[in-house]
C-alpha positions in Angstrom: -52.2 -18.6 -112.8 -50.2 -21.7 -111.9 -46.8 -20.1 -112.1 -47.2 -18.5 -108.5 -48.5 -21.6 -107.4 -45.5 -23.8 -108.7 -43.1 -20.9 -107.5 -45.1 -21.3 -103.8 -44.3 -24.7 -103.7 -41.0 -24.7 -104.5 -40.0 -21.9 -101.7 -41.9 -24.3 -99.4 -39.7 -27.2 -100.7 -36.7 -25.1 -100.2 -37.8 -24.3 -97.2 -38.9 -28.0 -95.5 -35.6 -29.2 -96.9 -33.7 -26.3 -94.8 -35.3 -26.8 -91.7 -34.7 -30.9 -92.0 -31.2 -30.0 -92.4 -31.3 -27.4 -89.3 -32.6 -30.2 -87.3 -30.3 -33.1 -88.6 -27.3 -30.1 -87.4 -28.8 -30.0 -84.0 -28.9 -33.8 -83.6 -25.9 -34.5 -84.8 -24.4 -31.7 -82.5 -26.7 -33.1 -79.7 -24.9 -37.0 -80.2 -21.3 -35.4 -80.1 -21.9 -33.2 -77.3 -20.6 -30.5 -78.2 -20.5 -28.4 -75.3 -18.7 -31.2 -73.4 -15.8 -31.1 -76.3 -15.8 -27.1 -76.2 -15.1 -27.4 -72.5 -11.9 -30.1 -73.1 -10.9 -28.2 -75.7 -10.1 -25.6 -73.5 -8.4 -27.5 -71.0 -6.3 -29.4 -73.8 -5.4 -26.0 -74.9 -4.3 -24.9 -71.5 -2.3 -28.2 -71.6 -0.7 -27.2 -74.9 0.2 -24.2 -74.5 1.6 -24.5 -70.8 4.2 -27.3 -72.3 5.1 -24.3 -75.1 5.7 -21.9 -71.5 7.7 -24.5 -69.2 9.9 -26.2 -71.9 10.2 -23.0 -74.8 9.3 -25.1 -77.2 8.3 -23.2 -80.5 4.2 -22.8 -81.6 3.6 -25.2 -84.3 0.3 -24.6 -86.3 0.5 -28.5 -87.6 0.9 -29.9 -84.3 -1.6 -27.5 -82.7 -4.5 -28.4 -85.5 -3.6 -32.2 -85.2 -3.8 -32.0 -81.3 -7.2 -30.4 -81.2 -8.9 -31.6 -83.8 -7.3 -35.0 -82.6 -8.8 -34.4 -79.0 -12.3 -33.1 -80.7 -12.9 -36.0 -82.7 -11.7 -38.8 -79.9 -14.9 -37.2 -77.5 -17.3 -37.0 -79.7 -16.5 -40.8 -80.5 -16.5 -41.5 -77.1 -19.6 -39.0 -76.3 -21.6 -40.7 -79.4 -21.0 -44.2 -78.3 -22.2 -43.2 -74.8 -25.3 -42.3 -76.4 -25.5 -45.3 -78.5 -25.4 -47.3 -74.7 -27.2 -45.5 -72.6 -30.5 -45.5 -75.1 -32.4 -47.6 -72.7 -32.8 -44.9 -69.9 -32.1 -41.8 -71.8 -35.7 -41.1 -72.8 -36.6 -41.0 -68.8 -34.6 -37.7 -68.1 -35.3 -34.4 -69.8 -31.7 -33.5 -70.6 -31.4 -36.8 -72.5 -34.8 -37.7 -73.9 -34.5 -35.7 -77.5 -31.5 -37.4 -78.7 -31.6 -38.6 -82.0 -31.3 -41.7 -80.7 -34.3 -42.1 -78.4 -36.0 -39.8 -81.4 -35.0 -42.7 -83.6 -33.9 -39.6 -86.4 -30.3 -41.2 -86.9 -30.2 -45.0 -87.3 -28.6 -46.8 -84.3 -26.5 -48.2 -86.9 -25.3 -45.4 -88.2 -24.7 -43.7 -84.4 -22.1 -46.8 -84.0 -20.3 -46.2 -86.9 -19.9 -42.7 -86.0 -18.7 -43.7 -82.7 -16.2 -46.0 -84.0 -14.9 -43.9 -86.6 -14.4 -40.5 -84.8 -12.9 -42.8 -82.2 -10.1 -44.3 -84.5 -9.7 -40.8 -86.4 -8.7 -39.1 -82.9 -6.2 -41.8 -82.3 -4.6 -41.6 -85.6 -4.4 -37.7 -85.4 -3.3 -37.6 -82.1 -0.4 -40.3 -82.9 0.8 -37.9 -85.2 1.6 -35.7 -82.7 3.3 -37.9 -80.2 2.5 -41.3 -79.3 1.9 -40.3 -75.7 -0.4 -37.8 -76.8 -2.5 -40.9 -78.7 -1.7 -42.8 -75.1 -4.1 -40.6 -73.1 -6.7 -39.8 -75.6 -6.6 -44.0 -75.6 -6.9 -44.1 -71.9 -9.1 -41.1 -71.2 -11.5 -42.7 -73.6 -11.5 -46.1 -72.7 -12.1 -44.8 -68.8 -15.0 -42.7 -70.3 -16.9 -45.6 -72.6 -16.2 -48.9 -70.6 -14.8 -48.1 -67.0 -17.9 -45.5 -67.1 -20.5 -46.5 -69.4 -20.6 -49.4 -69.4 -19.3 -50.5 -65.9 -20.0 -47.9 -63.1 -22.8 -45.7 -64.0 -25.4 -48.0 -63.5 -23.8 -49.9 -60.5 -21.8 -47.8 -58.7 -22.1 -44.5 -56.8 -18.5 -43.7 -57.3 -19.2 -43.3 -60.8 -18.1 -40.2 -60.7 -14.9 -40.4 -59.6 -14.2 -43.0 -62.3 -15.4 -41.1 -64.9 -13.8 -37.9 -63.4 -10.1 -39.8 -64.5 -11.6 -39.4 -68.5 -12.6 -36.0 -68.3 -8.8 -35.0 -66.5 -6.8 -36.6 -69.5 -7.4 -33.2 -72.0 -5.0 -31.7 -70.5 -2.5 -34.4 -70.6 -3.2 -34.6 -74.0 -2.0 -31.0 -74.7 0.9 -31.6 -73.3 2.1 -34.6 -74.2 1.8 -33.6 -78.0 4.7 -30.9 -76.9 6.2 -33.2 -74.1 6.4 -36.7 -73.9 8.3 -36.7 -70.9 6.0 -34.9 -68.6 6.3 -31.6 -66.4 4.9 -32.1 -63.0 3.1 -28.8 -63.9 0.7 -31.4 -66.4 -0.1 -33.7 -63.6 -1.5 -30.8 -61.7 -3.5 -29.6 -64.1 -5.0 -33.4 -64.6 -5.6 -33.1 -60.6 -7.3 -29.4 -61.0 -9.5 -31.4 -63.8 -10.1 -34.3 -61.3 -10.9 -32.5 -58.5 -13.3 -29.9 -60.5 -15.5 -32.7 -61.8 -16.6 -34.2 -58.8 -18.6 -31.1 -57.2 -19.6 -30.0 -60.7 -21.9 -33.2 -62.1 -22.7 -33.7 -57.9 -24.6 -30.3 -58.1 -26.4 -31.7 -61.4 -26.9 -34.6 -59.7 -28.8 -33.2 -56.6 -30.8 -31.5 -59.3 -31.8 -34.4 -61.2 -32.0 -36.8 -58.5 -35.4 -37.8 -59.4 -34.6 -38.0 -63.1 -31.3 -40.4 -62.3 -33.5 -42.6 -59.7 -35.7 -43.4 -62.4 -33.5 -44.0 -65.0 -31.6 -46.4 -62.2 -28.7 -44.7 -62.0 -27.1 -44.6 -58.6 -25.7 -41.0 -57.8 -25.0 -40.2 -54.4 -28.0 -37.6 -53.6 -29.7 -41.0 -55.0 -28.8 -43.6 -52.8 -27.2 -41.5 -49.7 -29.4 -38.4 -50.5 -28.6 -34.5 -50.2 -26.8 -33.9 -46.9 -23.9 -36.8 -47.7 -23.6 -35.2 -51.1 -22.8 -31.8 -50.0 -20.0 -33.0 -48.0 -18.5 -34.8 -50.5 -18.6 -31.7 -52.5 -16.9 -29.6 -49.3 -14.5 -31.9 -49.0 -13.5 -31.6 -52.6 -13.7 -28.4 -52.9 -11.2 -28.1 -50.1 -8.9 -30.1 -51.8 -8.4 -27.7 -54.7 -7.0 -24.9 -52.4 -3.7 -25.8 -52.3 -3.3 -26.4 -56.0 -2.9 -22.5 -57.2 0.2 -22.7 -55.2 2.0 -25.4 -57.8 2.1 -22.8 -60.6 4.1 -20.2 -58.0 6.3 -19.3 -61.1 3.5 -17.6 -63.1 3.3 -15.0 -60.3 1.3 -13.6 -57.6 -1.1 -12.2 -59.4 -2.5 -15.7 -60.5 -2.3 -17.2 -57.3 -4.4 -14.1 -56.3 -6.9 -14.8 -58.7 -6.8 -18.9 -58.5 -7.2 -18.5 -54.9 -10.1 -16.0 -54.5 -11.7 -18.5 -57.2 -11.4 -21.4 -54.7 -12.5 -19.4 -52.2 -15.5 -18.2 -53.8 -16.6 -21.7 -54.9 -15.8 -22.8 -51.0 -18.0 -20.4 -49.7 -21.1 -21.3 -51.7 -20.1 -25.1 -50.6 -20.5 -23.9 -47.2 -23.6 -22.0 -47.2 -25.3 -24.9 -48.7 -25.9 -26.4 -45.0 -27.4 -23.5 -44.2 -29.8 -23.0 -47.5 -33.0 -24.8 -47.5 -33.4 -24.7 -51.0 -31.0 -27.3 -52.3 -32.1 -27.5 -56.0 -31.3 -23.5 -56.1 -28.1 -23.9 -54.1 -27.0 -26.7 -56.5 -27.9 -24.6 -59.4 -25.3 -22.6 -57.9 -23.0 -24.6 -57.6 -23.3 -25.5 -60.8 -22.9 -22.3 -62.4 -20.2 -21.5 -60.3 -18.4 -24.5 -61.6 -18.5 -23.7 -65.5 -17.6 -20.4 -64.8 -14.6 -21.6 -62.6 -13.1 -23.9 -64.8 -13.2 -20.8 -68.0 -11.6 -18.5 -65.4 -9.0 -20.9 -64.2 -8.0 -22.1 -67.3 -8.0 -19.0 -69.2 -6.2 -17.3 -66.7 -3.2 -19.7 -66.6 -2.9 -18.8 -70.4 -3.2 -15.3 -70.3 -0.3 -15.3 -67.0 2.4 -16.7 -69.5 1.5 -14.4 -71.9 4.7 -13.2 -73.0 3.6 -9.1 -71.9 3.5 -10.9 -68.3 
């Protein structure tokens, strides 16, 4: 009678021991941010493949899996030490307060070293692609961790537009790995990055601006409140309708699209003076902009596809 028992307890073992590991998965995916690396992998991509288009280079599988996993492994070093920082106000905001470490499930220690050492490997992959492409992983990092970590987030309301420079460098990267001199083609793409980020986290902040005034954190809807904040997010907006029009030679068809994508996200920028509701419009706004930057993006690679 004590064989089912023992054979009971072991399944529950098996069990306990799958769902620690489920969970230590999710945490670990949670420190390296992994939707944030998805969404520069993208744009690095774009990058890559757009130096491969304007200077008919040839695809090189090497080059292509030491660029991306390069890129992959320099954020999450950068996106685990930003965790490691910000640990003292974390556990005020929702998003934030079931990281492992506010949970205390991975040692601080341990988060460090992880930091550190996806850090260094990105570098050293990267370098072995170019040295220009190591350059700006360097520099979009060290923007990301001290310019924004650890200087302006907590002081500074243009915080966002410092840490908008880090999240523009991806597709820098990409390039660079093909080119080390530089299309003028790459530097629009950084200023479609720049431009896109500072609407996008200015919706999220309008709907966490409780969140980020308890945690200290001074986002505009925070200190200058909703009504300055959506005209900073007009104005930018704005400024990314002329920038289709750099990438002429891909066709009209792309300016087509890029353009009625602009538009689109200029509307909703608009009708947010008129909406009452500005958590909903901001959720808006916020969709809008993850959507936007997969449709942009994917649509400069699929208009240099060769049956174009």
């Amino acid at each position: 009678m004590s064989e089912p028992r023992s054979i009971q307890s072991t399944i529950s073992q098996i069990e306990s021991q799958d769902t620690s590991i489920k969970a230590l998965w999710t945490d670990f995916l949670s420190l390296i941010k992994v939707g944030i690396i998805n969404s520069n992998l993208i744009t690095t991509f774009t990058g890559y493949w757009l130096a491969l288009y304007f200077t008919n280079y040839s695809f090189s599988w090497v080059t292509f899996s030491l660029l991306m996993a390069g890129t992959a492994f320099v954020i999450a070093g950068g996106c685990v030490i930003n965790n490691w920082f910000d640990r003292d106000i974390d556990h005020v905001m929702s998003r934030t307060k079931n990281r492992p470490t506010i949970t205390g499930t991975i040692p601080l220690n341990v988060v460090l070293s992880m930091g550190v050492s996806f850090s260094l490997i990105g570098f050293i992959l990267l370098y072995l692609t170019t040295p220009m492409a190591a350059l700006f992983g360097f520099i979009g990092w060290f923007v990301y961790v001290v310019l924004y970590t650890m200087w302006s987030k907590r002081k500074y309301t243009i915080n966002t537009v410092v840490g908008s420079f880090s999240g523009a460098a991806p597709p820098l990267i990409g390039w660079a790995a093909v080119d080390s001199t530089l299309h003028p083609v790459a530097f629009v793409l950084f200023l479609v990055m720049f431009i896109w980020q500072t609407p996008h986290f200015l919706s999220l902040a309008i709907r966490k601006r409780e969140e980020y005034s308890k945690a200290g954190i001074p986002m505009l809807p925070v200190v200058y409140g909703n009504n300055i904040t959506k005209r900073q997010i007009l104005i930018y907006t704005i400024c990314l309708l002329p920038l289709p029009f750099y990438f002429f030679s891909l066709g009209s068809i792309f300016l087509i699209f890029a353009t009625l994508l602009n538009l689109g996200w200029l509307a909703i920028a608009v009708y947010g003076f008129r909406m009452k509701d500005d958590d909903r419009w901001a959720k808006w706004m916020f969709v809008y902009s993850l959507n936007y930057l997969t449709f942009f993006f994917v649509g400069l690679v699929v208009a240099t596809l060769p049956i174009f």
